[in-house]
N, C-alpha and C positions, 0 to 999 in steps of 0.2 A: 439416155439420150446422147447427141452429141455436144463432146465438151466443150466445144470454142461457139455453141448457139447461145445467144443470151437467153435469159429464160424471164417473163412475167414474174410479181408475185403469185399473183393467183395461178400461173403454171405450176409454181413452185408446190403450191398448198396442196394442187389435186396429186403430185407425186409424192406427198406426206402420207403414207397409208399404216396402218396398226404391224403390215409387214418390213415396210420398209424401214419403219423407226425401230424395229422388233420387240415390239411390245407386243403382239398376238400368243395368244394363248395355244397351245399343242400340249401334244402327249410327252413330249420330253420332258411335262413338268410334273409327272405322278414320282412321288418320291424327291424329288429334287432342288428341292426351299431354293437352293443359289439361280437355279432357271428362271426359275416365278418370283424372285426377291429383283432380278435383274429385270424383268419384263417392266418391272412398275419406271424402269430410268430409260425415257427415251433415248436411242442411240447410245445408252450404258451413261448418263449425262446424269445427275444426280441433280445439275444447274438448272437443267431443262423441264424433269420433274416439278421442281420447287417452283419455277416459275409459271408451268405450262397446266402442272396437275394438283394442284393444291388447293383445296379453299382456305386456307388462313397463310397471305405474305402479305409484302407491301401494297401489293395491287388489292387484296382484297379477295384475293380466289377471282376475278373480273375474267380473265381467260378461259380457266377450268369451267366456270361458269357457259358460258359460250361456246364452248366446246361440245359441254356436257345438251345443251339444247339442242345442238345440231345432231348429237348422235341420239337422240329420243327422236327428233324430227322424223332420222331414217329410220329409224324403228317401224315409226308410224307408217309410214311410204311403202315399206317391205314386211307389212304385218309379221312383224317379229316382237315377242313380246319379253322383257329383260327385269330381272332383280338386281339395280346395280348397287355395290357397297361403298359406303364413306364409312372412316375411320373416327373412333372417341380410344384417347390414348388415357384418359385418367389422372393427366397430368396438373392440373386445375378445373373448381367449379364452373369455369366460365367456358368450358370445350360448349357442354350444350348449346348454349346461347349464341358463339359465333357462330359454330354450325349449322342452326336452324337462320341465322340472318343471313348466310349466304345462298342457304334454300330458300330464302323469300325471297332475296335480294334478283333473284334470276327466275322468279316463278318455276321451280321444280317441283313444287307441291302441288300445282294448280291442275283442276281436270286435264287439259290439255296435256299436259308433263306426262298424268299418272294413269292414262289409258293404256299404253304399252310399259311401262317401267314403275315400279314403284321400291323404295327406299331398303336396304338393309344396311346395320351400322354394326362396324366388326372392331372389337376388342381386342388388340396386340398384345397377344402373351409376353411383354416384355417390363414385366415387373422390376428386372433384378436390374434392368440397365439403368434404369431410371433411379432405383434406391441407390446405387452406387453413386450415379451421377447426381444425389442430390435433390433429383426433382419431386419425389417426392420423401416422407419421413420413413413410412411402413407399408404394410399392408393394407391395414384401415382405411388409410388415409384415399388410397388407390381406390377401394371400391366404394368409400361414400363419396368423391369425384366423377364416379361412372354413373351411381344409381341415387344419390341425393336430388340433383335436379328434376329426376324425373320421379320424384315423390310427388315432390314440391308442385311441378306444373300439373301433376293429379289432384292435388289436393284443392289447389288456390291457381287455376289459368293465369290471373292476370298476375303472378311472382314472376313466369317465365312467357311474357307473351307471344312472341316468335314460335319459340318451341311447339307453346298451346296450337297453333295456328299450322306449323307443319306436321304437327307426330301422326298425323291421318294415314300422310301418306310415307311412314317407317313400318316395316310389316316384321320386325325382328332384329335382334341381337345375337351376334356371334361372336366365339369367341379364337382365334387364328393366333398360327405359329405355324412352326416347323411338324409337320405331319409323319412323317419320315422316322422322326426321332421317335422311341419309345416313352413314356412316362413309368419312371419304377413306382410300385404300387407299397412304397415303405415307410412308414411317415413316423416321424418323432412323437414322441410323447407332450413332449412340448410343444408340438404344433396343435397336438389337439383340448390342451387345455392349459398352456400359456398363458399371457397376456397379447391379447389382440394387438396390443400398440407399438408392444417390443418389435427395434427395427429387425426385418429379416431379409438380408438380400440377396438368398438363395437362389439358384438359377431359374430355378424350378416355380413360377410363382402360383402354382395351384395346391401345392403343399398345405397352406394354410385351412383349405375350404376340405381339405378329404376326412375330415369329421365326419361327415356325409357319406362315404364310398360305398357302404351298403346300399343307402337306397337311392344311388346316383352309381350304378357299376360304370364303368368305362366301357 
């Protein structure tokens, strides 16, 4: 538009588009993790991200929320129908828990919400960053923080009430990295009959589970 018009808020927001922040998705991202790792930071802003696409900061995910209603809204409007993903990093038992209260907190669960969209929550192959940085001890530790909770809200709803109340509308887990990359099929002896607890903070964090590789091929 022209530079020296002043412009509305709400001018401002309709020229806010998934293109013009470049977060839209294309084909330049088949192979390409740095294309699609970039997509996730509006206008390349890391700040913007944190603030605008997150459900756990100071606001409370409040934004993202609202955000995330309005783009189910057009869904609804242009019968299009979406599997959208939120992220469990493993990094503590309480991921569940905020995450299912930010889905309540915004009615994302509610028939309304889950007629065109409903939930998948994707697992960040990023084990080795986190064992480095501390966040967590091992390996173990990582996967009873991903899959502990949702024992627990199977077994006993009212341990994890929220959870109870959204996991309807969660249709699956995945688990995301870098696609591009190869996984070498070579595993230690020691990963496969180790001690589970021993720290491992190899880049690799599927290393640990390819006891399996037979009847889980790649």
């Amino acid at each position: 538009g022209d530079p020296g018009k002043d412009l509305s808020l709400e001018e401002v927001s309709r020229m806010l588009t998934v293109d013009s922040l470049r977060t839209v998705a294309g084909e330049n991202f088949f192979h390409r993790f740095d294309n699609f790792n970039d997509a996730y930071n509006p206008l390349g802003s890391g700040e913007l991200r944190s603030v605008f696409l997150k459900s756990s900061n100071h606001l409370e995910g409040e934004y993202f929320g609202q955000l995330t209603r309005r783009t189910i809204e057009g869904l609804e409007r242009n019968g299009t129908h979406a599997e959208m993903r939120l992220s469990i990093y493993g990094k503590d038992l309480r991921e569940w828990d905020k995450l299912a209260r930010w889905i309540k907190t915004h009615g994302l669960h509610e028939k309304g919400m889950t007629s065109t969209n409903l939930w998948m929550v994707q697992v960040p192959r990023v084990f080795g960053v986190f064992c480095k940085a501390g966040l967590v001890k091992n390996f173990d530790e990582l996967v009873t923080n991903i899959f502990q909770p949702l024992f627990e809200v199977a077994m006993d709803p009212s341990s994890h009430p929220d959870l109870a109340e959204v996991l309807s509308s969660i249709v699956g887990i995945d688990c995301v990295d870098d696609e591009s990359v190869p996984d070498p099929l070579v595993v230690r002896r020691s990963q496969l009959y180790g001690d589970r607890t021993v720290p491992e903070d190899a880049e690799d964090p599927l290393r640990p589970t390819l006891w399996n590789i037979g009847e889980n091929p790649p």
